[in-house]
Every structure is written in C-alpha cells, then in structure tokens.
N, C-alpha and C positions, 0 to 999 in steps of 0.2 A: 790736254792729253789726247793723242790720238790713235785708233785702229792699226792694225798691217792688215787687217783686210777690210780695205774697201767695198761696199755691195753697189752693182748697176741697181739704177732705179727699177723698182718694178723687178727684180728677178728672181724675189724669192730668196731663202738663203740653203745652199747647199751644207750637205753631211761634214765636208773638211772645212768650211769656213765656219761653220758651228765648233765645231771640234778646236780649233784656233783660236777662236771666242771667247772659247769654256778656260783653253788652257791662259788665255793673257788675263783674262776676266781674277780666276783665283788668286794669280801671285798679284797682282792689283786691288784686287779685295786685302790682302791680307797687309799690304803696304799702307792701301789710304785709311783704316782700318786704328791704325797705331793710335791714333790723336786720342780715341775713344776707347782704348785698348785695357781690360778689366780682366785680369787673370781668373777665372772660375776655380773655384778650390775640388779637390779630389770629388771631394764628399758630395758636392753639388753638381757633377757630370754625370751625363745619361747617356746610355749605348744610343739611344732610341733618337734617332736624325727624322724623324715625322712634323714634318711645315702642323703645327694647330696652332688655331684663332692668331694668324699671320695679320702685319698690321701696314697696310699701302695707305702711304704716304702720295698723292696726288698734288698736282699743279701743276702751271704751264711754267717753262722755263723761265727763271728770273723772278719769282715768284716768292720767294721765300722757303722753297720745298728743302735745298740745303742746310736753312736754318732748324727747317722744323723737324728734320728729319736726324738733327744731331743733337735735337732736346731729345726727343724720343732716345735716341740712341744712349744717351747718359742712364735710361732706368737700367737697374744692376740684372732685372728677369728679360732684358731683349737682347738679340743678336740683332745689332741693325747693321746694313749694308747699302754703300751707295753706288745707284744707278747697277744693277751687275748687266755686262756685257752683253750675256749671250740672250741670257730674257728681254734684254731691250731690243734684239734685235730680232727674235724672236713675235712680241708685242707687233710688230709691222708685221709680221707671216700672221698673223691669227687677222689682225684689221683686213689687209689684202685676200684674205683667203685662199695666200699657196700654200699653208699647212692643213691639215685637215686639225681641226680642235685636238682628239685625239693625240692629234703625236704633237702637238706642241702643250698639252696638259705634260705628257710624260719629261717633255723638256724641264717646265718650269717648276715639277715636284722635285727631281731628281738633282735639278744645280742648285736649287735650294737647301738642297741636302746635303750635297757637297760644299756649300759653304760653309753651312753649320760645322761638318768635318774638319776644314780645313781650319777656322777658326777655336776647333775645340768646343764648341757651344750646344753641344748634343744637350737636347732639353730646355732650352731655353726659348722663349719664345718671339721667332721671325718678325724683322721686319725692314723693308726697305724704301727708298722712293725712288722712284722712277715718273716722269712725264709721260713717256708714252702711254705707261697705264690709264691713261684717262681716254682712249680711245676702247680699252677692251675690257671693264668694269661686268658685266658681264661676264665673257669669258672666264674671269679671277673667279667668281661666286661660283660658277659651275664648278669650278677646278677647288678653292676654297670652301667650302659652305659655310664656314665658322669664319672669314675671313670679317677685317673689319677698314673702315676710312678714316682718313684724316686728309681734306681738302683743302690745299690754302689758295683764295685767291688775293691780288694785287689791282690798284689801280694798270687800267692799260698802257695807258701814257708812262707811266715812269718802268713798266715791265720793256715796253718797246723803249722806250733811252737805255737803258739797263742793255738789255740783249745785243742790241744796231751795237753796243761797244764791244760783242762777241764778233768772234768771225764766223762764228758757224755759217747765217744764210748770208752774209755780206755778198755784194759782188765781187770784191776784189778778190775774195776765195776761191772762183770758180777757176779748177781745174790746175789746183795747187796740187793736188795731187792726197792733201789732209782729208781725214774723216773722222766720226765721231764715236763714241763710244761703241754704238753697235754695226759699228760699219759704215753709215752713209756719208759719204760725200760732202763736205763745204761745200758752203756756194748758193746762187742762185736757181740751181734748179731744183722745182716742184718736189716738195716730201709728198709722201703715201699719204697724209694727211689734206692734202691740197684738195678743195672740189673739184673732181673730173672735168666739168667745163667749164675752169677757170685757169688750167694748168700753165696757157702760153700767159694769161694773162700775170701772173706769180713773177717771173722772174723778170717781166719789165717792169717795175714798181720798186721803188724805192728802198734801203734796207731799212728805212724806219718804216714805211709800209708792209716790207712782208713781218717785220716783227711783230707789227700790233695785229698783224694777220694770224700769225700762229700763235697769241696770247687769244686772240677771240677765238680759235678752232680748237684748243686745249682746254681754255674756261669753255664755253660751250657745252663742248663735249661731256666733260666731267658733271658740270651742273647736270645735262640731259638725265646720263645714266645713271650717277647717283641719285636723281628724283624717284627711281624705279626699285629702288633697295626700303626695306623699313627703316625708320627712322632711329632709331637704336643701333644703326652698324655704321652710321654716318655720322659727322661732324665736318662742316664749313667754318673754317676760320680766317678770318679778313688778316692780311697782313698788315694793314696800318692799326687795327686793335692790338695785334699781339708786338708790336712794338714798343707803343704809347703806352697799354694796361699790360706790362709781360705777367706781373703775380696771376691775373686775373686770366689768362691765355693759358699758366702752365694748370690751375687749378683746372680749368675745363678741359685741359687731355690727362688727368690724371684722374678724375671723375671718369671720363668717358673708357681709358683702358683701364680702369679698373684697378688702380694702384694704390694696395693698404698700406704697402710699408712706408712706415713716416722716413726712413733714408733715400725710398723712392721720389716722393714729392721733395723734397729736399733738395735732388741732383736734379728734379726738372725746375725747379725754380730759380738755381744757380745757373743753369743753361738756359733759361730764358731770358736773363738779368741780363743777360750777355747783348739784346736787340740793340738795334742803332736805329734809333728813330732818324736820326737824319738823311737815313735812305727816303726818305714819303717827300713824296712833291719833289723830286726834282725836276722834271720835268718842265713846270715854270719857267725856268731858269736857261734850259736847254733847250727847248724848242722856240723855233719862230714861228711865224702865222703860216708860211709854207709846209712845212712840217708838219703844226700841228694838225693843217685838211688832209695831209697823206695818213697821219693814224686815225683823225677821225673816219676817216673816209672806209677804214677798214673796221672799225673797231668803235664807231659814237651808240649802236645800239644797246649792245652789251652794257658799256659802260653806263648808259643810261638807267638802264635794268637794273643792275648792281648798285645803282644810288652815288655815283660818284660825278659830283658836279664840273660846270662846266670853268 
C-alpha cells in the first residue's frame, strides 16, 4: 500500500502533506482495522478521546511487530492501530529535528484522538506499532508519561531475507515513483535513519546489505533507548520464543499490560496460537556464502550481542 504524497529526503514534512496524511491515514485505519473489528456496546463508550497508559509496539521491520501487534489488538480494552500515517511520518520530523517537539507532541496527541473517534473507541485504551518509533522513544515518554513497550526483536539474517523480498529499500524501486506509508520514497536511497557519513555508502550495497542495515539501526536503536526507561514500562521479546513457546509469550504481555479479564488472556492466547514457527531460520536455506558476508558485514555485531549464533 502506498502514499500520494511522496516526501524529498530530508525536507521535513509540510502543513498540506500532513493534512493528506491525516486524511488517507483515517479511512485506512478504518479499512485495515476490519480483521480486528469488535463493536463496543453503548454502555462501554466514553466522550473522553484522551491517548492514557498508550501501548508502542516496537521493532524493526520484518520483525514480528505485525504479529505482535494483532495479539495485542485482539484484547476487548485496546484500540489498536497499524502503523498510522501521519505519526510515522511525523516520527522522521521529530529524529531530523524539522519539527520542533512541541508541535509534533500536538500532532501525535490529537490523530490519536481522531482515531479513537473514527473508530468509536472513546475510552478504550491506545495502542499501535509503528518501526519508526524506535528511533524517538524518548520523545513518546515526554509526550506519554504513562506510556508503555512492547519490543520484539528477530534474528538479523532471516529479518534481512524477509524484508530484501519487500520492495521498499530494493534497487529496482528507485524512482518508481511508490512510497510508503508515511511518504518516503522506495528505493535505494538513504532514510533519516542512515549514519550521516555513511549516506553514499547506503545505496551502493546490496538489498540484502541495506536490509540487515536497517534491522541493525531499528534493533539498535530501540535496545539504546529503551535501556533508559525503568524496567517495569518495558518488555523485550525475542520472535523465535513467541513462536516456538506462543502460551508462554501471550502469558508475558498479559502479565506485563495488565490484563484481569480471563476473556482477555483467552483472545491473546487464541492470537498467539496463530505463530508459524516455520518462519525462524530461513535464512539457511536462502543465503549463500556471498550473501551471507554482505549481512554480516552490516549486522554480525549485534547479532552476536543478541546471542544468535553463527
């Protein structure tokens, strides 16, 4: 699925292309929304559209954030939302620093709001995933203070097979004219995310290289700034555990959000039952020894770190 408004790199995003954003972001919300679609009864709606103890869903793309973020979305008390528009696109103005925090907190209180609107879900309590979040973790908590994590990561190798089968950074993408949820551009060239003086170096490398590039700059990241939060607003959960043990994966988000109702753990348990384990390891399978030095090559320290052998 893709934008009608494209962003140049680096430019910031203007008043009308927010505006454009906000308006294709809602009726999209409200479409991909169906799968998960739980009528709230009279009795159980509130006037009151105020984002409290909001629940971001983190990882790099290819990761599992999808999955995890449609267990969560199964409990009867969340409004969950995937990826919305305009906050993803927004997420880059707060990293780059062409919005001042200020007016993009005001952004990301008030579409959150309108989502809950549009969906009916006044009172219920927020939550979405979004990737980019893991670059302004931080910024959330300011804006948040009651906010809380859910982190999944992935081996690198099968995130980078996984994603190289996307066209998002592919080469053959460049200057299709597609772009992605919040606007940027397919292709080869350099996200906001890219190290400053590695920029030229980005789009000459491979598209399994810049994959496992942006699975190490998303893990990374999130690790960093989640280390800086108390321990009690965070949870890391490995995507080959919540596969292999799913009871034992939906138990530990439902411990960590907090969920008494036994129809609650019920529907994360039925939505966890759902994993495919035979997603882990494919990589084996699909990289050759060339391949495999282009992801290590971007990506063997992390993985190291993380404990995933070789």
């Amino acid at each position: 699925m893709t934008s009608s408004t494209p962003l140049a790199p680096h430019t910031g995003l203007s008043a009308v292309q927010a505006a454009k954003l906000a308006a294709v972001g809602l009726v999209a919300d409200r479409k991909e929304r169906r799968e998960l679609e739980r009528p709230v009864p009279a009795a159980g709606r509130k006037l009151s559209l105020k984002v409290e103890r909001p629940i971001f869903i983190l990882g790099a793309p290819r990761s599992g954030t999808t999955f995890l973020g449609s267990c969560v979305g199964a409990l009867p008390e969340v409004s969950y939302h995937f990826e919305p528009r305009l906050t993803k696109a927004v997420a880059r103005c707060v990293y780059e620093g062409s919005w001042t925090p200020q007016r993009a907190a005001r952004y990301f209180r008030g579409y959150y709001g309108a989502l809950l609107a549009a969906s009916g879900h006044g009172g219920l309590r927020f939550a979405e995933k979004d990737p980019e979040n893991c670059f302004i973790v931080p910024f959330l908590t300011e804006v948040f203070p009651d906010a809380v994590f859910l982190h999944v990561y992935r081996d690198g190798r099968d995130v980078a097979v996984s994603h190289a089968e996307q066209p998002w950074l592919n080469a053959a993408s460049t200057g299709t004219g597609k772009s992605g949820r919040g606007g940027t551009p397919w292709g080869a060239a350099p996200r906001f995310w890219v190290e400053p003086e590695r920029r030229e170096e980005f789009s000459r490398v491979s598209d399994l290289a810049r994959s496992a590039w942006m699975w190490r700059r998303f893990t990374g990241s999130a690790l960093a700034q989640l280390a800086e939060l108390p321990a009690e607003r965070v949870r890391h959960l490995r995507y080959e555990d919540i596969v292999t043990r799913p009871a034992e994966a939906a138990e530990v988000v439902a411990d960590f959000l907090e969920v008494g109702d036994p129809a609650g753990r019920q529907a994360l348990h039925a939505r966890f039952g759902q994993a495919r384990p035979g997603s882990v390891g494919r990589w084996r399978a699909r990289l050759d020894e060339t391949d495999l030095t282009d992801v290590r090559a971007q990506a063997e320290p992390l993985l190291t770190e993380l404990g995933y052998p070789g």
